[in-house]
C-alpha positions in Angstrom: 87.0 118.6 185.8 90.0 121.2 186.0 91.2 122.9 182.9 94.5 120.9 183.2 92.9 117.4 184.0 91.0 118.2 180.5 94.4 119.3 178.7 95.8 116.0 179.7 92.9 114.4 178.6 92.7 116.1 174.9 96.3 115.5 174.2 96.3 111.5 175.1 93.3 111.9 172.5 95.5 114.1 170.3 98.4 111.2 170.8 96.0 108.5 170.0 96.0 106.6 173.1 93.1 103.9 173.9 90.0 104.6 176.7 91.7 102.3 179.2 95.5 103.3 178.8 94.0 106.9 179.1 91.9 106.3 182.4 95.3 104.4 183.6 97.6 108.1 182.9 94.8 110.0 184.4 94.7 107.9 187.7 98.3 107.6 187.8 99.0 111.7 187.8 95.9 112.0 190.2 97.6 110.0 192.5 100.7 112.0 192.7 98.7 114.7 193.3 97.0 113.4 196.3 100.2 112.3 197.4 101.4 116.0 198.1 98.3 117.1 198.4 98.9 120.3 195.7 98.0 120.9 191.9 100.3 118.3 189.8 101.8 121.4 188.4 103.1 122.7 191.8 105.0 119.5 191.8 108.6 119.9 191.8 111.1 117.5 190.4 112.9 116.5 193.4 109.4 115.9 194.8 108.5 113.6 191.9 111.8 112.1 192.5 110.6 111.2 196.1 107.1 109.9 195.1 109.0 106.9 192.4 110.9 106.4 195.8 108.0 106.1 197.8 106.0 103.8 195.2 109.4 101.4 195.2 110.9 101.6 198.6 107.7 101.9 201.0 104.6 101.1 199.1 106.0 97.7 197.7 104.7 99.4 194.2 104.8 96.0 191.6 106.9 96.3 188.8 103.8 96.6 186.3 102.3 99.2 188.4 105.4 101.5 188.7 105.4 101.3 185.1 101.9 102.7 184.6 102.8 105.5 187.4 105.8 106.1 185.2 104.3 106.3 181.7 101.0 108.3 183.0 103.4 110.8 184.4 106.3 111.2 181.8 103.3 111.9 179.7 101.9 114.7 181.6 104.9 116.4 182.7 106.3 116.4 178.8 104.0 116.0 176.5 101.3 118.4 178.7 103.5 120.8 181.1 106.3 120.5 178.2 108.8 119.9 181.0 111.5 117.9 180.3 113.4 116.4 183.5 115.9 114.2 183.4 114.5 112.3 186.7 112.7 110.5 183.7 115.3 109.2 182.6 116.5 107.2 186.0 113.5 106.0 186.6 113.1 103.1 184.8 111.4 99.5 186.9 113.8 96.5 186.6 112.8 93.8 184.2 111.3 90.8 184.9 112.0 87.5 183.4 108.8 85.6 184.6 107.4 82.7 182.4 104.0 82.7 182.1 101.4 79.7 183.2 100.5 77.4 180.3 98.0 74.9 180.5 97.4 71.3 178.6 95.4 70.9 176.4 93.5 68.4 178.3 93.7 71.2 181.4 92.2 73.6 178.8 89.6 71.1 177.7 88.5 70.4 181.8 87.9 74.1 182.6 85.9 74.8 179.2 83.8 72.6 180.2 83.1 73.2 183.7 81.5 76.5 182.6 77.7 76.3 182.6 76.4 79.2 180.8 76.8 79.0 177.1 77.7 82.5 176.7 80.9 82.4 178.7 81.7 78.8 177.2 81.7 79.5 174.0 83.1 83.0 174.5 86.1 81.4 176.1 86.4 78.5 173.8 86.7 81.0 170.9 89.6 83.1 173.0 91.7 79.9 173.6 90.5 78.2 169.8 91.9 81.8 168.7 94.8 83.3 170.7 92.3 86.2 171.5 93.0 88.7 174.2 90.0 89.1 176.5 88.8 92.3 175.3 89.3 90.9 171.6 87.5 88.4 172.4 83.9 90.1 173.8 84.4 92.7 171.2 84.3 90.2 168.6 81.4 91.4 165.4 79.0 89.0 163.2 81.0 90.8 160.4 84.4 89.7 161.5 83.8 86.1 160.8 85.0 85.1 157.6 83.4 81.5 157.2 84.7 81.7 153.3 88.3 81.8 154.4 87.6 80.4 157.9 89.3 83.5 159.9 88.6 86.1 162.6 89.5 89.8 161.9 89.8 91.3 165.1 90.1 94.6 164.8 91.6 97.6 167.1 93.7 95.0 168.9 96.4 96.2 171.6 98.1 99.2 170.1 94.9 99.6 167.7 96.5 97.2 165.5 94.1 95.0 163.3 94.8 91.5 162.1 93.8 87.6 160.7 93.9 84.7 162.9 93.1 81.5 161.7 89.2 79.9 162.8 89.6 76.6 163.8 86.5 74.2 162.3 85.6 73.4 165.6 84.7 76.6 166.5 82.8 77.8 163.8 79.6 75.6 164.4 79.9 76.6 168.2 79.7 80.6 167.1 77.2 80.0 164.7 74.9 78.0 167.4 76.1 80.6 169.8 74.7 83.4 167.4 71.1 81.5 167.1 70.2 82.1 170.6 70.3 86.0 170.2 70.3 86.9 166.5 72.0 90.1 167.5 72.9 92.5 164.6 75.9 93.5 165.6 77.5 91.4 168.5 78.3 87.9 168.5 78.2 88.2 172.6 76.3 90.9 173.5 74.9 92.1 177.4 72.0 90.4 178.4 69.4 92.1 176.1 66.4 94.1 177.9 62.5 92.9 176.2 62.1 94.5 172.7 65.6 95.6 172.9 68.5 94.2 171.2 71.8 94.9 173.5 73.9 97.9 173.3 77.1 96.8 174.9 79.2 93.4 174.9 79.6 90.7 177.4 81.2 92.4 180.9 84.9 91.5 181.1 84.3 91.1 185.0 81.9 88.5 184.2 83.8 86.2 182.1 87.0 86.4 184.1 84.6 85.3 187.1 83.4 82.5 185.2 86.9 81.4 184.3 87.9 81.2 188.3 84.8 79.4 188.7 85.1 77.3 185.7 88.8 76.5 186.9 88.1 75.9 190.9 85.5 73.5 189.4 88.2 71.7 187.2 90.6 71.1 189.7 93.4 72.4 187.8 95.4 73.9 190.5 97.5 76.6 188.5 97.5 80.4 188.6 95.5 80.7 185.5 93.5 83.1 184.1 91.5 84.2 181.0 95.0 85.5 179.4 96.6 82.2 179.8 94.0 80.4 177.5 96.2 82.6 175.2 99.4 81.9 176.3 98.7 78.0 176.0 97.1 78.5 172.3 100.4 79.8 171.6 102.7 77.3 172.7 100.4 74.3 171.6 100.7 75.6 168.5 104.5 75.8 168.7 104.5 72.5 170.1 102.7 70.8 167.0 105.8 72.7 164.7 103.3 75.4 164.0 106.3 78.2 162.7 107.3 80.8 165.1 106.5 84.0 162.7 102.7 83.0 162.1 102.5 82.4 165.6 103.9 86.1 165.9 101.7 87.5 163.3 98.5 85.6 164.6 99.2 86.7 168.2 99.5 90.7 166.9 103.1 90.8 168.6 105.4 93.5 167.0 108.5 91.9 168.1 109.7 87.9 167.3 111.2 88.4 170.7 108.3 88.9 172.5 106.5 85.6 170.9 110.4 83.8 171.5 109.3 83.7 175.0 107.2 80.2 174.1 110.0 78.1 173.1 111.4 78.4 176.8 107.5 76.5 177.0 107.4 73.9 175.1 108.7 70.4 176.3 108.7 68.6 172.7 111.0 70.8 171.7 113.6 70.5 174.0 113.2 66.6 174.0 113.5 66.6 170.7 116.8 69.1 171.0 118.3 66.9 173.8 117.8 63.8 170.8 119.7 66.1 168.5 122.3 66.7 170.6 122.9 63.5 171.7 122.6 61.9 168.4 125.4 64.4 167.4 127.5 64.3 170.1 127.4 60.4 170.9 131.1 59.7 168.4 133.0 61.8 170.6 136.3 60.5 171.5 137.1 60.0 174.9 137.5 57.4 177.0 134.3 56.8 180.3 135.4 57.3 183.3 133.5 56.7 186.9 131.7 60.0 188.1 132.0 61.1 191.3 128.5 62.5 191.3 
């Protein structure tokens, strides 16, 4: 590893910065460097200019990984090299305004039980039952269940953020009979355990997200789901049964009301019920009907 690689490395350590979004700025600026071929610190600007070009215009570069190129970069160039260009500051992807995929509940209730293996069922049931991300949910402790309370502490969540979601009763008696099958101290779904040897690590994220597309071929739900959209359908069945919009926010982890706003553009009750409001209210105006040419 080169003195700068390992500079880089201490300062997104320094900064706080999780394992993954760390390996992510790493690849990103090793990337560039292959690019050119030359030390990233022999980079000029105008060349870095040309590389966000090159990403956009000729590599068809999606928005999500133009932002990673971006963010690993800006780091190393000012927070590392202390150089502060003002090509950062044009570069900047265009927002998206994509919905995501939500399933039914009865959808939801098809694919968890097409998987076969007990692990991945009841890991996945607890993800959906929860709003969990997929990493929250595999990294999930015997300590974190509060059965007393009947909530999940998952802890170090996206932006090492901690929080409370709410344990449905449902799911409780599927951890707990979950748990009896490998008593582990620590992990509530732990690697497949060598003899004499309780597990180390958790489930592999791989393996459950396999199991989901094999769980959901098997369903025949044909929609573009995957592990994260158990979440995004916990959320707006919840807003769909009037659940309020700021637990959902809180439960969810989301910093921002607008981010979790994005499930009211999901949720059909609600706009039927709107469209009753607004018709109820609007049904004395005066006027007089005429025939419609459309």
């Amino acid at each position: 590893m080169t003195p700068l690689r390992q500079r880089m490395l201490d300062d997104m350590q320094l900064r706080g910065l999780a394992r993954k979004t760390q390996a992510a700025y790493a690849l990103a600026v090793r990337q560039l460097a292959e690019h050119y071929g030359k030390s990233p610190d022999q980079i000029s600007e105008e060349e870095l200019r040309n590389y966000f070009l090159y990403l956009k215009n000729e590599k068809k570069a999606s928005r999500s990984a133009c932002t990673i190129a971006l963010c690993g970069i800006k780091f190393f160039y000012e927070q590392t090299l202390q150089r502060q260009w003002k090509t950062f500051d044009l570069i900047r992807p265009g927002k998206e305004q994509k919905l995501p995929v939500v399933l039914s509940v009865g959808e939801v209730q098809r694919i968890l039980s097409c998987l076969e293996k007990p692990a991945y069922r009841t890991c996945l049931s607890v993800i959906y039952g929860c709003g969990l991300r997929l990493q929250e949910g595999i990294g999930l402790q015997v300590r974190d269940v509060d059965s007393e309370r009947m909530s999940l502490h998952v802890r170090r969540g996206k932006g090492g953020k901690d929080r409370y979601v709410p344990l449905p009763e449902s799911v409780l008696p599927l951890l707990r009979a979950y748990w009896c099958t490998h008593r582990h101290p620590t992990w509530l779904f732990p690697a497949k355990a060598t003899p004499g040897a309780p597990a180390k690590t958790t489930l592999c994220p791989s393996g459950v997200q396999r199991a989901f597309k094999a769980a959901l071929h098997a369903s025949g739900v044909h929609k573009a789901a995957t592990v994260h959209t158990l979440r995004h359908s916990w959320a707006t069945h919840l807003l769909e049964a009037g659940v309020n919009l700021r637990l959902i926010q809180l439960w969810l982890g989301h910093s921002s009301l607008q981010t979790t706003a994005i499930y009211t553009h999901l949720t059909r009750p609600a706009e039927e019920m709107a469209m009753v409001a607004i018709n109820r209210i609007m049904a004395d105006l005066p006027g007089v009907a005429a025939e419609a040419p459309w």
